[in-house]
VEXDREN-2710 file (C-alpha; in Angstrom, 1 decimal):
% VEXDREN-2710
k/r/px/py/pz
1/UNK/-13.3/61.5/-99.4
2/UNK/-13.8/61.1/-95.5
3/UNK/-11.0/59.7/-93.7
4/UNK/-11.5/56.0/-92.5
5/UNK/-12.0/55.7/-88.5
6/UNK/-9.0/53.4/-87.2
7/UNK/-10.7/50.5/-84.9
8/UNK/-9.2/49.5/-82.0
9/UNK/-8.8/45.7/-80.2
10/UNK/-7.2/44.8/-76.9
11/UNK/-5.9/41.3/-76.7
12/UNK/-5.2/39.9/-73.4
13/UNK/-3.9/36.5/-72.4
14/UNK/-0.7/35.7/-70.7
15/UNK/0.3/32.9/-74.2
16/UNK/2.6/34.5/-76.5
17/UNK/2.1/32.5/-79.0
18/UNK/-2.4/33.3/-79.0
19/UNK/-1.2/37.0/-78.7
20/UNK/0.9/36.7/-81.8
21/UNK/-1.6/34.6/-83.7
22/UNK/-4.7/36.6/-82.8
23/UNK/-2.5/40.0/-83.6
24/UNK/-1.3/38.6/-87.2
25/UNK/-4.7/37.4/-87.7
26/UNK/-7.2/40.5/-86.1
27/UNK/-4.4/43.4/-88.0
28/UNK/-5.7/44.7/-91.1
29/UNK/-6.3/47.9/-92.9
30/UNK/-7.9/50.1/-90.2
31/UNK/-7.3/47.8/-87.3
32/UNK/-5.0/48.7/-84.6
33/UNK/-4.3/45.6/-82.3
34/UNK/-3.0/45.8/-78.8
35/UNK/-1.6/42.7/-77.0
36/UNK/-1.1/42.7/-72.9
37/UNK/0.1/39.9/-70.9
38/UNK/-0.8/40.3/-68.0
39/UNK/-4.5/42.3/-66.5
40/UNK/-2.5/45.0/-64.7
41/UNK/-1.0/45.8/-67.8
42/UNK/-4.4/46.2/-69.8
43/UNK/-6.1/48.2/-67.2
44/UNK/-3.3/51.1/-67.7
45/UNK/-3.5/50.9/-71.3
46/UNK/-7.1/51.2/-71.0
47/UNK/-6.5/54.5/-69.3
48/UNK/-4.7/55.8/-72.2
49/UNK/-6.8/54.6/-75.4
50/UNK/-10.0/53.5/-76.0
51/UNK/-10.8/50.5/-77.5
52/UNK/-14.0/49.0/-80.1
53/UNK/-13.2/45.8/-78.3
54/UNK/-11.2/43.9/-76.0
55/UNK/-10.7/40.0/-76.5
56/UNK/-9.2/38.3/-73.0
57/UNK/-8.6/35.1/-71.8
58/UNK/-10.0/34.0/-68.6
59/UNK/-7.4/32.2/-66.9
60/UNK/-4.6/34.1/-66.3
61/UNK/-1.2/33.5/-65.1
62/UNK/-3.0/34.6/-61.9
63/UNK/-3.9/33.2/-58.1
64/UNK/-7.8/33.1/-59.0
65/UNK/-8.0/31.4/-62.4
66/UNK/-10.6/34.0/-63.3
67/UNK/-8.5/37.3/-64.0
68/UNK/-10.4/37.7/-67.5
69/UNK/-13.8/37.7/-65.5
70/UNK/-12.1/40.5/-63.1
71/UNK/-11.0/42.6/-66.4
72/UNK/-15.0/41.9/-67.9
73/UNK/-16.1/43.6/-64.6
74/UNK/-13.5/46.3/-64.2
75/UNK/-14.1/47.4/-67.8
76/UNK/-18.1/47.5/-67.9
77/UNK/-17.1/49.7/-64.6
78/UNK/-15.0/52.0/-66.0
79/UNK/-15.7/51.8/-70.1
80/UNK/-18.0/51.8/-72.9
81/UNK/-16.3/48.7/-74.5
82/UNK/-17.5/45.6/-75.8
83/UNK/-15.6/42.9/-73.9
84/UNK/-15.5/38.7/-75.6
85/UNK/-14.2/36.0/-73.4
86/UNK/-12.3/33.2/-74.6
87/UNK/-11.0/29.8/-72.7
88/UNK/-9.7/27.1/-72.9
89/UNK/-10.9/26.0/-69.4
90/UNK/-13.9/26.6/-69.7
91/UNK/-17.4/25.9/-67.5
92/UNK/-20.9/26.2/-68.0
93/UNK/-20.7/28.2/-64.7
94/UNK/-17.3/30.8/-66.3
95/UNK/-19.8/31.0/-69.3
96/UNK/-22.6/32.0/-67.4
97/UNK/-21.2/34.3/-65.1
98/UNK/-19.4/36.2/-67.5
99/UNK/-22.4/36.5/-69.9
100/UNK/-24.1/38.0/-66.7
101/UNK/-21.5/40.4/-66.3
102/UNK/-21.6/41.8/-69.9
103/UNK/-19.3/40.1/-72.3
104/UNK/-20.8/40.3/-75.4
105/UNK/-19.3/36.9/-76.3
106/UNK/-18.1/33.5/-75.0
107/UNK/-15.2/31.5/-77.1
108/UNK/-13.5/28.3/-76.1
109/UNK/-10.6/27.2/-76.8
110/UNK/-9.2/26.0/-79.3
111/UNK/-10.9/28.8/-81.3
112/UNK/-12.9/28.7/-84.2
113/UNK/-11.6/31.2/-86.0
114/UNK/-13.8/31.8/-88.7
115/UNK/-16.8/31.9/-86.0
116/UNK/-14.2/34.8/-84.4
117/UNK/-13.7/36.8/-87.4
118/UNK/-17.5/36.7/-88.2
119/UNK/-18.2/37.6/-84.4
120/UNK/-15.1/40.9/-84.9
121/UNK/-17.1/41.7/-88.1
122/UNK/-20.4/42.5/-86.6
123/UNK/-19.1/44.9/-84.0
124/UNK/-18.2/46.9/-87.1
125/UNK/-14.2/45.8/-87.7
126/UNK/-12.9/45.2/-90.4
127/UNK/-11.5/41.6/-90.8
128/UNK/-9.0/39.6/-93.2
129/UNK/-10.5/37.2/-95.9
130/UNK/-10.2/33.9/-94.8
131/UNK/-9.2/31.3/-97.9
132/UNK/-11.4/28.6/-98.2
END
């Protein structure tokens, strides 16, 4: 029997509390999730592992208010991985520029979770059952 590949997801956003909930929810058989706070932290993790897919926020605890688009950009840069944006601040411009600059998906806040579990699925990870 071939062994299972382990999948991999970053989560970044500087709330706990959406770190711990997206980790409890995203962590299943053959998922590995990885929560950063902060973008500096993610881009040295990235150095170290390599990720199916990486879900950040956009507004970070940072100066600009756009640290998730910076992350989008640094990773399409440096990495072959998938990158979805969520928000809870979210403008037709943030969702336009950062579908220009490669995220393969724009969520806002609050999230819809059985639209995010459906969106995890198709890049080939497997997710939890949702009860109906």
């Amino acid at each position: 029997m071939p062994a299972r590949t382990l999948k991999k997801i970053l989560l970044v956003d500087d709330e706990q509390s959406i770190l711990l909930s997206l980790s409890y929810l995203l962590r299943t058989e053959g998922v590995e999730v990885t929560c950063c706070s902060e973008i500096e932290q993610a881009k040295e993790v990235l150095k170290t592992d390599h990720f199916d897919l990486v879900l950040t926020d956009v507004k970070m605890s940072g100066v600009h208010g756009v640290e998730g688009l910076e992350l989008l950009r640094y990773i399409h840069e440096h990495y072959d991985t998938d990158v979805m944006i969520m928000t809870g601040f979210g403008t037709q411009k943030i969702r336009e520029e950062a579908l220009r600059c490669g995220a393969c998906y724009f969520f806002e806040k609050p999230l819809d979770i059985p639209l995010l579990l459906r969106q995890v699925a198709l890049w080939g990870i497997p997710v939890k059952q949702q009860r109906p």
